[in-house]
Structure formats: structure tokens, C-alpha cells
mmCIF file of the N, C-alpha and C atoms, coordinates in Angstrom:
data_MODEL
# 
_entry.id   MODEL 
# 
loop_
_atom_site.group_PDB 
_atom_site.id 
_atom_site.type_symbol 
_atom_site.label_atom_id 
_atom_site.label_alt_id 
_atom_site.label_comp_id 
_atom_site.label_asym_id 
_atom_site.label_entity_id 
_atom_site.label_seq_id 
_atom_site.pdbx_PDB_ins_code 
_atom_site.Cartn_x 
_atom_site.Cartn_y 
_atom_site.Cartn_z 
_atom_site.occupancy 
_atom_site.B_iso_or_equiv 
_atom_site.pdbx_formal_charge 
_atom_site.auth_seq_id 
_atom_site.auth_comp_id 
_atom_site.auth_asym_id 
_atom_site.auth_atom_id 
_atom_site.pdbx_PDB_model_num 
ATOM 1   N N  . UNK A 1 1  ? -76.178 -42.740 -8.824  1.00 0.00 ? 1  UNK A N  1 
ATOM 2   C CA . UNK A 1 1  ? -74.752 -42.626 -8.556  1.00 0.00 ? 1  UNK A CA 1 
ATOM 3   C C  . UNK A 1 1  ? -74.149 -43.983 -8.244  1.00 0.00 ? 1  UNK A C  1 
ATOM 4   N N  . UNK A 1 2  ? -75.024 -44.931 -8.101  1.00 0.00 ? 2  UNK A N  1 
ATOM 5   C CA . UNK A 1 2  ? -74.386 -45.983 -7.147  1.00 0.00 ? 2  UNK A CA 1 
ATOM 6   C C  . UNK A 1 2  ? -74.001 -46.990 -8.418  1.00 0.00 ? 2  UNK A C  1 
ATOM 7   N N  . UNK A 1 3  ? -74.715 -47.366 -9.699  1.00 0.00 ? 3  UNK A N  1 
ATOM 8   C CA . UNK A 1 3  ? -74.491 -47.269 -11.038 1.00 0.00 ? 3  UNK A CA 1 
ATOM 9   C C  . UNK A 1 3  ? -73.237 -47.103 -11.569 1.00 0.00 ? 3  UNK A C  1 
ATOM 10  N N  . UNK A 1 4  ? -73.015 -45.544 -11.617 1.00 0.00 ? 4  UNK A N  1 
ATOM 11  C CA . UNK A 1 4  ? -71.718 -45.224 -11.994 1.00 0.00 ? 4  UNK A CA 1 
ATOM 12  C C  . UNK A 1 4  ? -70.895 -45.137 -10.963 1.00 0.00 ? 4  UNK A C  1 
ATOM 13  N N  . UNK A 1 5  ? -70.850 -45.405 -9.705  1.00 0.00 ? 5  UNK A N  1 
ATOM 14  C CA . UNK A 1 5  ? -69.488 -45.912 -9.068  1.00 0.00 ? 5  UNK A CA 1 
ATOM 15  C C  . UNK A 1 5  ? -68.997 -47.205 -9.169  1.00 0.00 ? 5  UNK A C  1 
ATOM 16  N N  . UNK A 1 6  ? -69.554 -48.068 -9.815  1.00 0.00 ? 6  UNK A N  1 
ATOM 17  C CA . UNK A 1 6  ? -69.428 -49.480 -10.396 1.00 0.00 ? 6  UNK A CA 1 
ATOM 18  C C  . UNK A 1 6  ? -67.935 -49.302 -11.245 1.00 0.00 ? 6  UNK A C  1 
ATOM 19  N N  . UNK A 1 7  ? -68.068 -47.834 -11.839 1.00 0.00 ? 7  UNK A N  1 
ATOM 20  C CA . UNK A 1 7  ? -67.250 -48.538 -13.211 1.00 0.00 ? 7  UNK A CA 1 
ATOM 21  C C  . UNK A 1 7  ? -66.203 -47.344 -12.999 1.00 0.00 ? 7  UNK A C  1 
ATOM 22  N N  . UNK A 1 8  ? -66.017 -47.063 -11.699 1.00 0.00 ? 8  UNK A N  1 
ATOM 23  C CA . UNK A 1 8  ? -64.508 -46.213 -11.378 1.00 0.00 ? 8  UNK A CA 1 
ATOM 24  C C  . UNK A 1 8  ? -63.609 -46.865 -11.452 1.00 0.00 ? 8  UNK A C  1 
ATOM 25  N N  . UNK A 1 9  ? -63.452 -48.330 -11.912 1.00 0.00 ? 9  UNK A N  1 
ATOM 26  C CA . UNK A 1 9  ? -62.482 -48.879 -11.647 1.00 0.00 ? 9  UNK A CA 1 
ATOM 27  C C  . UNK A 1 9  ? -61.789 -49.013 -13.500 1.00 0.00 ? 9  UNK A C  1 
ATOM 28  N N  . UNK A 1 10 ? -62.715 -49.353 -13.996 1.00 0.00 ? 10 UNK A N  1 
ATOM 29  C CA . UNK A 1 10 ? -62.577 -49.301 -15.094 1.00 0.00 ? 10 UNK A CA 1 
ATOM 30  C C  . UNK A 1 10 ? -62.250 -48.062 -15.414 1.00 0.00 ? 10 UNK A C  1 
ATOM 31  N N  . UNK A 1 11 ? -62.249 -47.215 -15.287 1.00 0.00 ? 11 UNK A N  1 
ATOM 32  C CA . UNK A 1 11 ? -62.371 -45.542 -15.748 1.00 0.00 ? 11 UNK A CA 1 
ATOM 33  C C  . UNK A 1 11 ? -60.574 -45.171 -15.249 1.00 0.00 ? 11 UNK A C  1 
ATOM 34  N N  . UNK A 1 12 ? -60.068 -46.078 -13.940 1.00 0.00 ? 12 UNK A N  1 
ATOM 35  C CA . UNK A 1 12 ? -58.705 -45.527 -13.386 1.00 0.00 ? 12 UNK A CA 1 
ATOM 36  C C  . UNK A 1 12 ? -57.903 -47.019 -14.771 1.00 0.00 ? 12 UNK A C  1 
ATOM 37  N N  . UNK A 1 13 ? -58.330 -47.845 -14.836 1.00 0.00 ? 13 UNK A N  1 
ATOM 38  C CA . UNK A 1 13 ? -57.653 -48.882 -15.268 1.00 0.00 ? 13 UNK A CA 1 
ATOM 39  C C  . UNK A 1 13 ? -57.506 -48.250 -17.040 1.00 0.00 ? 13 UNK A C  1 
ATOM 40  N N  . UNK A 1 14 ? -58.327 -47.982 -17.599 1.00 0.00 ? 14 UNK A N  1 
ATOM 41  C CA . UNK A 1 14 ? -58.136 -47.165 -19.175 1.00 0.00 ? 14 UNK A CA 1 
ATOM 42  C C  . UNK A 1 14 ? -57.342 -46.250 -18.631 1.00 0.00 ? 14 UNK A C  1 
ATOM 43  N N  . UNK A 1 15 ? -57.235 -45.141 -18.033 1.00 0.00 ? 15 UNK A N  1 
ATOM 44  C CA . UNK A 1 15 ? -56.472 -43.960 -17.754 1.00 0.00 ? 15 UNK A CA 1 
ATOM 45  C C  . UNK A 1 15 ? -55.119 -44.415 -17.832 1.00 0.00 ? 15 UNK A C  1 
ATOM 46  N N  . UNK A 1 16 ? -54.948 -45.273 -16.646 1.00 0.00 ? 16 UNK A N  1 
ATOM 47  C CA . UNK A 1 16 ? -53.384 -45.656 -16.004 1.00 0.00 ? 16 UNK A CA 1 
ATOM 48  C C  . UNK A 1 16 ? -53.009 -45.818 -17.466 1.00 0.00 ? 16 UNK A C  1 
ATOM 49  N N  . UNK A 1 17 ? -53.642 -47.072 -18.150 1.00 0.00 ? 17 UNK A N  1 
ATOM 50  C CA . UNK A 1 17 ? -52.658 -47.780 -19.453 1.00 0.00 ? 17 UNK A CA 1 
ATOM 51  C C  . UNK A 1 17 ? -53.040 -46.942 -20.260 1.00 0.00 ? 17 UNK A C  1 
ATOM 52  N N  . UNK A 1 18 ? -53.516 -45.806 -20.964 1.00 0.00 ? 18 UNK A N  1 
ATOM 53  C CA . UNK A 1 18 ? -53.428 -44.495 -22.015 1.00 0.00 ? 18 UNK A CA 1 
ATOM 54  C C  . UNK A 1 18 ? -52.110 -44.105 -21.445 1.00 0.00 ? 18 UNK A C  1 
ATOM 55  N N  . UNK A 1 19 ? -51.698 -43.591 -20.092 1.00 0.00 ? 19 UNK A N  1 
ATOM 56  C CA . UNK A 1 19 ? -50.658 -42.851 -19.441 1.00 0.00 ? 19 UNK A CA 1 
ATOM 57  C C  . UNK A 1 19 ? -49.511 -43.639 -19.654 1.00 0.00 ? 19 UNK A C  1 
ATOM 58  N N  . UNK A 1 20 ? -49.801 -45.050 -20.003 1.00 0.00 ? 20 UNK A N  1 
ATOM 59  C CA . UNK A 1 20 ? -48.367 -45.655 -19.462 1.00 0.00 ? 20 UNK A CA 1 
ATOM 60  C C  . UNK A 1 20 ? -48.147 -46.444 -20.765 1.00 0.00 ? 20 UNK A C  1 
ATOM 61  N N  . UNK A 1 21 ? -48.890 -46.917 -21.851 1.00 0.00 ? 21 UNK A N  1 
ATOM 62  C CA . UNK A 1 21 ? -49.104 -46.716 -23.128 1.00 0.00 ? 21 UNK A CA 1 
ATOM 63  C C  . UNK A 1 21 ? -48.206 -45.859 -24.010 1.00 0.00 ? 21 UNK A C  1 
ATOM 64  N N  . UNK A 1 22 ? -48.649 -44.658 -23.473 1.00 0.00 ? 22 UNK A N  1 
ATOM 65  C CA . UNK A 1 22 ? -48.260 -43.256 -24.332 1.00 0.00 ? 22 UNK A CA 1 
ATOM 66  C C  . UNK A 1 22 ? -47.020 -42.606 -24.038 1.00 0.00 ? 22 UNK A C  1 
ATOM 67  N N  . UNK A 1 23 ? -46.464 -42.661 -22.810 1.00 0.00 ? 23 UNK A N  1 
ATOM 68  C CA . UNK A 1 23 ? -44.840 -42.551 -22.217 1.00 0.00 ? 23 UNK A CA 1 
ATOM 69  C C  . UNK A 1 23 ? -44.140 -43.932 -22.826 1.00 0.00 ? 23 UNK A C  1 
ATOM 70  N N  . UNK A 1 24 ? -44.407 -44.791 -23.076 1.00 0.00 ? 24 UNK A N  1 
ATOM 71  C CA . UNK A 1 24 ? -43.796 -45.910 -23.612 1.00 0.00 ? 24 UNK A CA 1 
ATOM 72  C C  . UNK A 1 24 ? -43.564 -45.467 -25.366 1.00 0.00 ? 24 UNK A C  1 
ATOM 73  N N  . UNK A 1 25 ? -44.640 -45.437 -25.674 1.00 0.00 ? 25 UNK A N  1 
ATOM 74  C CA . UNK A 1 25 ? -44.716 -44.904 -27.542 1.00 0.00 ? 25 UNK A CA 1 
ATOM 75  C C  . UNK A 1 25 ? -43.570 -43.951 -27.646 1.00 0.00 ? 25 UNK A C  1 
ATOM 76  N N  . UNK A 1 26 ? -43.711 -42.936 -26.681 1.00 0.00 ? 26 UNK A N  1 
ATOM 77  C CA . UNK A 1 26 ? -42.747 -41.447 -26.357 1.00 0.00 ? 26 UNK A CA 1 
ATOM 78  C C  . UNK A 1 26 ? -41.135 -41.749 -26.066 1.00 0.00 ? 26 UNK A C  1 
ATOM 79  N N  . UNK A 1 27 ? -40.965 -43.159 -25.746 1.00 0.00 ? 27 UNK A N  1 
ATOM 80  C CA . UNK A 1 27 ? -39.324 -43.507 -24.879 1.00 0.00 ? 27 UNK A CA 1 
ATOM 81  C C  . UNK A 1 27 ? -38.932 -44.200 -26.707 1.00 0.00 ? 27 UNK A C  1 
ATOM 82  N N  . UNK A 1 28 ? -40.145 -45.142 -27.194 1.00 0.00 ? 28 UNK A N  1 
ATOM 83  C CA . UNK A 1 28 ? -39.470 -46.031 -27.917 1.00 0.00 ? 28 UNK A CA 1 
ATOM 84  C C  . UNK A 1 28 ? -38.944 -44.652 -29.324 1.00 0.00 ? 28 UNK A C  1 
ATOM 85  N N  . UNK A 1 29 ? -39.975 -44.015 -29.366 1.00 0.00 ? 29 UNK A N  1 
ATOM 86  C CA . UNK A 1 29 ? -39.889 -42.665 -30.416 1.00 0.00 ? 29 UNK A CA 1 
ATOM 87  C C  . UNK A 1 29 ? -38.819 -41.918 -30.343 1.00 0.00 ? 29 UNK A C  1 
ATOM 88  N N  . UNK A 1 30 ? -37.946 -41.480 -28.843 1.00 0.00 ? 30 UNK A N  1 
ATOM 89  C CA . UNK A 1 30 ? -36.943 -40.594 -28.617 1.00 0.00 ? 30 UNK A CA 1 
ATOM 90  C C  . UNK A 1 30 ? -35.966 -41.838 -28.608 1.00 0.00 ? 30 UNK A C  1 
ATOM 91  N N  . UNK A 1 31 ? -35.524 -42.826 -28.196 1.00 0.00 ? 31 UNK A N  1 
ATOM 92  C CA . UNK A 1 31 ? -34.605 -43.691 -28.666 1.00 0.00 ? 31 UNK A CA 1 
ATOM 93  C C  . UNK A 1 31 ? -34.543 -44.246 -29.876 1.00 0.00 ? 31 UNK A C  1 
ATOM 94  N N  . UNK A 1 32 ? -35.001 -44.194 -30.962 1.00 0.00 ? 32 UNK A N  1 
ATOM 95  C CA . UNK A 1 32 ? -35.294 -44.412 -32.358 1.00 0.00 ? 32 UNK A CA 1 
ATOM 96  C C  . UNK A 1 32 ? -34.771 -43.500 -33.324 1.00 0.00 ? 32 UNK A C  1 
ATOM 97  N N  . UNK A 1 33 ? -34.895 -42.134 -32.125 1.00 0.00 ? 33 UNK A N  1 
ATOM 98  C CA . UNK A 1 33 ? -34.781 -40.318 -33.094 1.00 0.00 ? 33 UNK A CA 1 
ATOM 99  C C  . UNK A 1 33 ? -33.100 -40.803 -32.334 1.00 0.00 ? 33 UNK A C  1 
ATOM 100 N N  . UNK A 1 34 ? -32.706 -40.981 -31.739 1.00 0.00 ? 34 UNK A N  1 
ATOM 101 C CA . UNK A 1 34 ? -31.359 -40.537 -31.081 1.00 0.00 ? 34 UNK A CA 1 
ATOM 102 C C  . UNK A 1 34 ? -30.098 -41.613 -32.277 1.00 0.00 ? 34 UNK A C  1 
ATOM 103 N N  . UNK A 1 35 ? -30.611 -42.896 -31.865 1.00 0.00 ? 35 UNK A N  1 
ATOM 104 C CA . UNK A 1 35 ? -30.072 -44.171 -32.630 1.00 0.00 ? 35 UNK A CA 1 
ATOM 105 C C  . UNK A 1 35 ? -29.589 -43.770 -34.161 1.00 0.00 ? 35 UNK A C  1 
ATOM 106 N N  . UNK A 1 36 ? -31.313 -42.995 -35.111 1.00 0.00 ? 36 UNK A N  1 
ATOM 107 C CA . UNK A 1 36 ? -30.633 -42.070 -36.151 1.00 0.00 ? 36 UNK A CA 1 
ATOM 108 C C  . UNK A 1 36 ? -29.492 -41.229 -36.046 1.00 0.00 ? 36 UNK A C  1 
ATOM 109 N N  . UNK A 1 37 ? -29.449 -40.612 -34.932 1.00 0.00 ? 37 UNK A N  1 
ATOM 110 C CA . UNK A 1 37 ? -28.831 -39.361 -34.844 1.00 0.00 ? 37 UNK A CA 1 
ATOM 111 C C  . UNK A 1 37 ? -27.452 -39.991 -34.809 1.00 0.00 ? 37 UNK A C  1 
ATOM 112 N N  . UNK A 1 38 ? -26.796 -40.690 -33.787 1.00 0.00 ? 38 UNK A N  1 
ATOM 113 C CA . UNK A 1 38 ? -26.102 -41.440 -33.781 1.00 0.00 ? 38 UNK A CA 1 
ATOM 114 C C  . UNK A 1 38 ? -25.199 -41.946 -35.030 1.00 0.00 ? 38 UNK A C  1 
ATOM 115 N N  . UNK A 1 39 ? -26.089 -43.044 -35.791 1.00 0.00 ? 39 UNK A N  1 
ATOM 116 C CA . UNK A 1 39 ? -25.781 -43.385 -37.302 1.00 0.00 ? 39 UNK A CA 1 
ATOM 117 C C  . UNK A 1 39 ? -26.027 -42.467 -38.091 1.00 0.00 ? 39 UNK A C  1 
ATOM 118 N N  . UNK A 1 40 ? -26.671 -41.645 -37.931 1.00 0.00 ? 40 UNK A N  1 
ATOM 119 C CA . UNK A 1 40 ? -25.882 -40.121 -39.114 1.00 0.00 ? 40 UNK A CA 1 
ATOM 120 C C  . UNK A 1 40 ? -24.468 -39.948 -38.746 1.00 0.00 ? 40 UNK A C  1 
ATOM 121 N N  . UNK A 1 41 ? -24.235 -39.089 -37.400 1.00 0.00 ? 41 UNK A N  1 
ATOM 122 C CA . UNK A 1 41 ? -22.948 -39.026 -36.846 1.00 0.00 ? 41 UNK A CA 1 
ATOM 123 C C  . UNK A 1 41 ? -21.976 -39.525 -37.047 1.00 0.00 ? 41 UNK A C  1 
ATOM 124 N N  . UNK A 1 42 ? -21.731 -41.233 -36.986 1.00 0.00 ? 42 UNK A N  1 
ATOM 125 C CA . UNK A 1 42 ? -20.975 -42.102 -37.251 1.00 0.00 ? 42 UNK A CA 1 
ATOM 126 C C  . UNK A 1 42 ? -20.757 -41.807 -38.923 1.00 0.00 ? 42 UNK A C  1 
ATOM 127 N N  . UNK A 1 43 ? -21.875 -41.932 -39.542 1.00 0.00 ? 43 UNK A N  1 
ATOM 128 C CA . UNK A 1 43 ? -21.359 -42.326 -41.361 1.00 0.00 ? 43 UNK A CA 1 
ATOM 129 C C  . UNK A 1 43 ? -21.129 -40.899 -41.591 1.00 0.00 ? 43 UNK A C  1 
ATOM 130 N N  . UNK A 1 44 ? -21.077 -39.543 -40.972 1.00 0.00 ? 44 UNK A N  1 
ATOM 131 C CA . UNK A 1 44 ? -20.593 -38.614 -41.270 1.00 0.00 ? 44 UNK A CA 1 
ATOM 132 C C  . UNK A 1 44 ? -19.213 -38.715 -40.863 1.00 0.00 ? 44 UNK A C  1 
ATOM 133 N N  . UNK A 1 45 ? -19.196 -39.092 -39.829 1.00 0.00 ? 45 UNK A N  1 
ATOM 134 C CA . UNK A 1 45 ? -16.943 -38.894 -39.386 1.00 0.00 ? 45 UNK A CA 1 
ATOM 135 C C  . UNK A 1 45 ? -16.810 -39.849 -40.068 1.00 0.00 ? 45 UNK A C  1 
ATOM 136 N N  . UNK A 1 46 ? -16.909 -41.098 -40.364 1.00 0.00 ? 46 UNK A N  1 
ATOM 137 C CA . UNK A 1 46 ? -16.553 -42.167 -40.901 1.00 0.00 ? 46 UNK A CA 1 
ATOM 138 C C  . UNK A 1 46 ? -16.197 -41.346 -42.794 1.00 0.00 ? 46 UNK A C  1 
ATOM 139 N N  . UNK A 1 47 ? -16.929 -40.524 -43.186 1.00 0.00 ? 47 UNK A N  1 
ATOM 140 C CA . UNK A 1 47 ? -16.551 -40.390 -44.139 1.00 0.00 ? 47 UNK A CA 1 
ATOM 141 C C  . UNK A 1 47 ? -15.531 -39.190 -44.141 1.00 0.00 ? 47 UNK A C  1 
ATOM 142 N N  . UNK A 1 48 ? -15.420 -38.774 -43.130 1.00 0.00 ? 48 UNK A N  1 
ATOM 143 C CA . UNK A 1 48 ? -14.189 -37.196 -42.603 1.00 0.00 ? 48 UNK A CA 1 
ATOM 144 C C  . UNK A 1 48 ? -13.128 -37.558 -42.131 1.00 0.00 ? 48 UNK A C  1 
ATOM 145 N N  . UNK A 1 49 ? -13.013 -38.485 -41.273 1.00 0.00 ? 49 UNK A N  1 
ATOM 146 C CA . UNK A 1 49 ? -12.197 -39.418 -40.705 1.00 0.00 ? 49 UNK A CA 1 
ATOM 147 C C  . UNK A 1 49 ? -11.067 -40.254 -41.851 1.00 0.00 ? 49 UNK A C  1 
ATOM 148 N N  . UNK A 1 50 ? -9.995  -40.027 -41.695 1.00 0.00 ? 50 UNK A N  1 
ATOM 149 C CA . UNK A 1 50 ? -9.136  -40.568 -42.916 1.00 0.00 ? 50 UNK A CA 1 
ATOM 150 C C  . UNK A 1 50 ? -7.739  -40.340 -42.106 1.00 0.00 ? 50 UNK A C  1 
ATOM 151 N N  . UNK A 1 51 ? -6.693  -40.875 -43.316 1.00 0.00 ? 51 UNK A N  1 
ATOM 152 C CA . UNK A 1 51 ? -4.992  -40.262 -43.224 1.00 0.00 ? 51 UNK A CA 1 
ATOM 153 C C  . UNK A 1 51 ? -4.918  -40.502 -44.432 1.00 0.00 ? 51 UNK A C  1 
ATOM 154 N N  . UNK A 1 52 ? -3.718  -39.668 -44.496 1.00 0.00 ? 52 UNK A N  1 
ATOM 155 C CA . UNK A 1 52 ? -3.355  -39.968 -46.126 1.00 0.00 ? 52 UNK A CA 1 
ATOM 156 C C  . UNK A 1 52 ? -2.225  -41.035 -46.059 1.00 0.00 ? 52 UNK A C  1 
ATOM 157 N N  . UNK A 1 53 ? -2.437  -41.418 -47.161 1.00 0.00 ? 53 UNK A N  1 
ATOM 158 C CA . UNK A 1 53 ? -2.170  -42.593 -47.813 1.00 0.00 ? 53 UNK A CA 1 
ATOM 159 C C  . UNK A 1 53 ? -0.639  -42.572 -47.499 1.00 0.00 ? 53 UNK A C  1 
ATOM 160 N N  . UNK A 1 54 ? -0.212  -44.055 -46.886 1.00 0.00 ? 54 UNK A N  1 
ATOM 161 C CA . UNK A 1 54 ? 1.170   -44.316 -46.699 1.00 0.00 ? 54 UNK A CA 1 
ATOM 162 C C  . UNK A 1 54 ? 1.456   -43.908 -45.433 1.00 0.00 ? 54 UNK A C  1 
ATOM 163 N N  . UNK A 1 55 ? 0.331   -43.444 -44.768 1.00 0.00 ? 55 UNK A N  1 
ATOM 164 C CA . UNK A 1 55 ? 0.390   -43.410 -42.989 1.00 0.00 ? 55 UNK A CA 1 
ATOM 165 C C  . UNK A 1 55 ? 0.080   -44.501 -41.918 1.00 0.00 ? 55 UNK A C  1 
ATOM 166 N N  . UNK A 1 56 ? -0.636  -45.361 -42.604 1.00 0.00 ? 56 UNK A N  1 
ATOM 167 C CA . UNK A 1 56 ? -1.473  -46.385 -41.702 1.00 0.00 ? 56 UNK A CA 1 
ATOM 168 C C  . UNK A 1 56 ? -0.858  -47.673 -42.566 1.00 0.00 ? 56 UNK A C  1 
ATOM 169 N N  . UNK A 1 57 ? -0.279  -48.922 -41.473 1.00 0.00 ? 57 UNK A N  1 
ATOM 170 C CA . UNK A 1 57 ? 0.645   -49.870 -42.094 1.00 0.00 ? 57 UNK A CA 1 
ATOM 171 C C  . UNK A 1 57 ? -0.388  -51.161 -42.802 1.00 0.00 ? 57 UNK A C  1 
ATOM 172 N N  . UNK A 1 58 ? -1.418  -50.262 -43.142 1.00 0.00 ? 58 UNK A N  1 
ATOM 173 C CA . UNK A 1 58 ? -2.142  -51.576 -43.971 1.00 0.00 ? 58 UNK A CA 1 
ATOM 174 C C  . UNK A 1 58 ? -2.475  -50.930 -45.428 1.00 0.00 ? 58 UNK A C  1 
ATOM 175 N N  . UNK A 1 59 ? -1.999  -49.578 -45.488 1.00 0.00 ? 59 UNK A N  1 
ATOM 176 C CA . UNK A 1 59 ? -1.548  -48.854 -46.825 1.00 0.00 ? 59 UNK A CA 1 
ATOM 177 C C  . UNK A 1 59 ? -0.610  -49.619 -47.608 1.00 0.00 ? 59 UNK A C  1 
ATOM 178 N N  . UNK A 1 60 ? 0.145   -50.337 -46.902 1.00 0.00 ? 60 UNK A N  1 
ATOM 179 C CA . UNK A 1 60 ? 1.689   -51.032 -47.928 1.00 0.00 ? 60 UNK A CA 1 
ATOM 180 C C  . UNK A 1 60 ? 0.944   -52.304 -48.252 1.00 0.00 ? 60 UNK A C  1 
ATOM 181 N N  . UNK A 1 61 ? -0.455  -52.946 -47.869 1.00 0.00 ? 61 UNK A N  1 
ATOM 182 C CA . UNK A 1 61 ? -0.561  -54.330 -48.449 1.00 0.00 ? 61 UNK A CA 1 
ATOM 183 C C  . UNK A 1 61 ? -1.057  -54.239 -49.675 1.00 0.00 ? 61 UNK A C  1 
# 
């Protein structure tokens, strides 16, 4: 036992950074999915989004 209590430290130090590793992968992944979501959103109103013509004073240039 005295062997393998040597390498508890190592055993918490892999754990912590898998845990803190893998919530990081998980933040950059859901801000990446949102950012899409976002720029869909935008180039969808952007293309819904209008006036007709001869409403907006940069129609007359």
C-alpha cells in the first residue's frame, strides 16, 4: 500500500485536468454552437429586414 500511496498525487492531478480540460472543450463547443446561432439569425433578418423602395433617403442616390 505504501507503493501506491506514492502516486495519489498523480492520480488527483490527471483527474482535476480531465475535469477541467473537458468543461473547457464543453464552454468553447456551446459558445461556437451559439455564435452560429447568432449569424444564422442575423443573415436571416438581414435578408427579411427591408423597406420598400423610395422610403429610406439613400434610395434617391
Amino acid at each position: 500500500m505504501d507503493q501506491f500511496s506514492e502516486h495519489f498525487g498523480w492520480v488527483e492531478i490527471v483527474f482535476t485536468a480531465i475535469v477541467a480540460l473537458g468543461f473547457g472543450f464543453y464552454q468553447l463547443w456551446s459558445v461556437n454552437r451559439e455564435i452560429a446561432k447568432d449569424k444564422a439569425a442575423k443573415d436571416q433578418s438581414s435578408r427579411d429586414a427591408g423597406h420598400a423602395v423610395g422610403e429610406h433617403e439613400l434610395d434617391d442616390r
